[in-house]
C-alpha positions as CSV (number, residue, x, y, z in Angstrom):
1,X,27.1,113.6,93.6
2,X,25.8,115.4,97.0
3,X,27.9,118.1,97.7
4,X,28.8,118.5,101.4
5,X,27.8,121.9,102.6
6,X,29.4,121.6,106.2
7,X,33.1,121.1,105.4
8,X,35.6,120.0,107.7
9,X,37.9,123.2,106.4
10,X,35.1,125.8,107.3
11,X,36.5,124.8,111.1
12,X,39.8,125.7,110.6
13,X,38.7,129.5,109.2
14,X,39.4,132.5,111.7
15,X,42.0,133.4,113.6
16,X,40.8,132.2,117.2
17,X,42.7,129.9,119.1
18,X,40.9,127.0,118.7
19,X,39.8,126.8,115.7
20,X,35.7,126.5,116.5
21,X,36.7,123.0,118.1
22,X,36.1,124.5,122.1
23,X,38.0,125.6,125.0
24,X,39.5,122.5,126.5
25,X,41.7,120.3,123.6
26,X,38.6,118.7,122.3
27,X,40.3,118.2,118.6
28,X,43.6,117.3,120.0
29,X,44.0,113.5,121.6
30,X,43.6,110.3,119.6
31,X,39.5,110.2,120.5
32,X,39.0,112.3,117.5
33,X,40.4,109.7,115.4
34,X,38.9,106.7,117.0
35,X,41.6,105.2,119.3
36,X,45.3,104.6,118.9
37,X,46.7,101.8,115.5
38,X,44.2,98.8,115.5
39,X,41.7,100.3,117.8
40,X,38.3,99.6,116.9
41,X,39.0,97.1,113.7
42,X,36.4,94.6,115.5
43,X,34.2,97.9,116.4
44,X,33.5,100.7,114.9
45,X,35.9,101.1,112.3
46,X,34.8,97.4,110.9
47,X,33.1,99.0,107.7
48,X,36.6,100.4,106.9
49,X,37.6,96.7,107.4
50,X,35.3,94.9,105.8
51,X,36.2,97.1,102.4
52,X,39.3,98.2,102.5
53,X,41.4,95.7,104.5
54,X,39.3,91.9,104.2
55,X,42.0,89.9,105.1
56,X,43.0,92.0,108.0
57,X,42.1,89.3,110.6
58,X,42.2,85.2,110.5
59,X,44.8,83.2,109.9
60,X,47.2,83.3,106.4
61,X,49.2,80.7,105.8
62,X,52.8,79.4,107.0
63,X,55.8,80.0,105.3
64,X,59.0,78.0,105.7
65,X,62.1,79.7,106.0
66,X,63.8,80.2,102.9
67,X,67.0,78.6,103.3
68,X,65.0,74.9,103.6
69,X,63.3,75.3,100.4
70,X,64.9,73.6,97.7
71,X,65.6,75.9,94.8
72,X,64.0,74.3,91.5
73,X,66.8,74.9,88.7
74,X,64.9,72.9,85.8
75,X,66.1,71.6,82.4
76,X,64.1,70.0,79.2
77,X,64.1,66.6,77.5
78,X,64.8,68.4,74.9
79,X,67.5,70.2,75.8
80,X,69.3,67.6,77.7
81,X,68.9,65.5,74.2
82,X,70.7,68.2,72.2
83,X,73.5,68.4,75.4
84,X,74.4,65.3,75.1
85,X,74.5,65.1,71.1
86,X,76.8,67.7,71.1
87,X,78.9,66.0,74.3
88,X,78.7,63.1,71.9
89,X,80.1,64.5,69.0
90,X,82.7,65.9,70.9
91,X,84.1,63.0,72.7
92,X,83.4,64.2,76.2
93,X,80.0,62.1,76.7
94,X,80.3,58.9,78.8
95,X,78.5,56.4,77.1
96,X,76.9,53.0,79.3
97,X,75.5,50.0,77.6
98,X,75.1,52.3,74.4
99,X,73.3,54.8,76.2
100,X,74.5,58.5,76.8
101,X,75.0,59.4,80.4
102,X,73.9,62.6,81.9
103,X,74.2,63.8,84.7
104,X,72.1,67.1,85.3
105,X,73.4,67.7,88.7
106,X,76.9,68.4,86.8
107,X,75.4,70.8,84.5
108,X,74.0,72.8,86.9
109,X,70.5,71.5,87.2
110,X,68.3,69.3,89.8
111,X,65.3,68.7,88.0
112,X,64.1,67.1,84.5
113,X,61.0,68.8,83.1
114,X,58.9,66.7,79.8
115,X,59.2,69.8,77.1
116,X,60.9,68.7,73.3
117,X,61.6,65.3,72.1
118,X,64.6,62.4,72.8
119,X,65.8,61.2,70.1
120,X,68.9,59.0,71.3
121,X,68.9,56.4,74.1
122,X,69.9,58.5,77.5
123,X,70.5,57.4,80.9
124,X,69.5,60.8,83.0
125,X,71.2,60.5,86.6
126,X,68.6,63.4,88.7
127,X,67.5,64.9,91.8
128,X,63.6,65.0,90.5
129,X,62.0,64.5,87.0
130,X,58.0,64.9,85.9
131,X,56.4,61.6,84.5
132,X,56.5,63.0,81.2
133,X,60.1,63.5,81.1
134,X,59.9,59.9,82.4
135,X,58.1,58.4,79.8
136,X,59.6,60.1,76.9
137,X,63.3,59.1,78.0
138,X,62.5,55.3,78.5
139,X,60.2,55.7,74.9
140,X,63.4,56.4,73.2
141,X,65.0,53.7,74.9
142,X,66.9,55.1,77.7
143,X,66.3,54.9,81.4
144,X,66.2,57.4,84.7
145,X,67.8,56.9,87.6
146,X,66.5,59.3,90.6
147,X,69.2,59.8,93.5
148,X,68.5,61.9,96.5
149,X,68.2,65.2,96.6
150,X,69.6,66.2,99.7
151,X,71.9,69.6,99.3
C-alpha cells in the first residue's frame, strides 16, 4: 500500500489560528465538503454513488399499507387430519355425509397449506388453500369449500 506522505493531520499541527488553512474561513463552510446533504450525488460525488450507495436513485417499489394486507396464518393437511381425529374421538367433530367438518377459520387459521397426508374423508370450510392441499383432501375422499376472505 502507498503510504500518503501529505496527511490531512499535518494541517492541524501548530498553534496558529488557522490551522495552515488561510486567513479568510477557507476550511469552514460546506464548500469544503462538497455542498450541503445530496449535493452533488448526480455530480461529483457520483463515484461515491456508484459504490457505496447503487440504489440511491430510480424508482423501488410500492408498498401497501400494512393494515390491507391480509395476514397469512397457515395450517397443514396434515395437521388439520390429526385435528379432526382427535375432535372425532372426542365427540366434538360435526360430521356431514360421513365426512369430518372443519372449519379452519374457527381454529384460528385462514389458509390450508399441502404438507402431511389425509387419511379420513374431510370437508375443509377456508379462506385460501394451495392445489396440493386440494388434491390430497378430495384423494382421500373429502371435498373443499373456499368462502370469502374478507376480514
Amino acid at each position: 500500500m502507498v503510504v500518503r506522505r501529505r496527511k490531512k493531520s499535518r494541517k492541524l499541527r501548530g498553534a496558529t489560528r488557522t490551522h495552515g488553512y488561510g486567513r479568510i474561513g477557507q476550511h469552514r463552510k460546506s464548500g469544503s465538503k462538497g455542498g450541503f446533504g445530496a449535493a452533488g450525488m448526480h455530480k461529483h460525488m457520483w463515484t461515491w454513488v456508484v459504490k457505496y450507495a447503487p440504489t440511491w436513485f430510480g424508482k423501488h417499489g410500492f408498498n401497501r399499507p400494512p393494515e390491507i394486507v391480509a395476514k397469512i396464518n397457515a395450517v397443514n393437511v396434515g395437521v388439520l387430519d390429526e385435528i379432526a381425529l382427535k375432535m372425532k374421538n372426542e365427540g366434538t367433530a360435526l360430521i356431514e355425509n360421513g365426512k369430518i367438518v372443519v372449519d379452519v377459520t374457527k381454529l384460528g387459521f385462514n389458509k390450508v397449506l399441502g404438507r402431511g397426508k389425509v387419511t379420513q374423508p374431510l370437508k375443509v370450510i377456508t379462506p385460501w388453500i394451495s392445489e396440493k392441499a386440494k388434491e390430497k383432501i378430495e384423494k382421500a375422499g373429502g371435498e373443499v369449500v373456499v368462502i370469502s376472505s374478507e376480514s
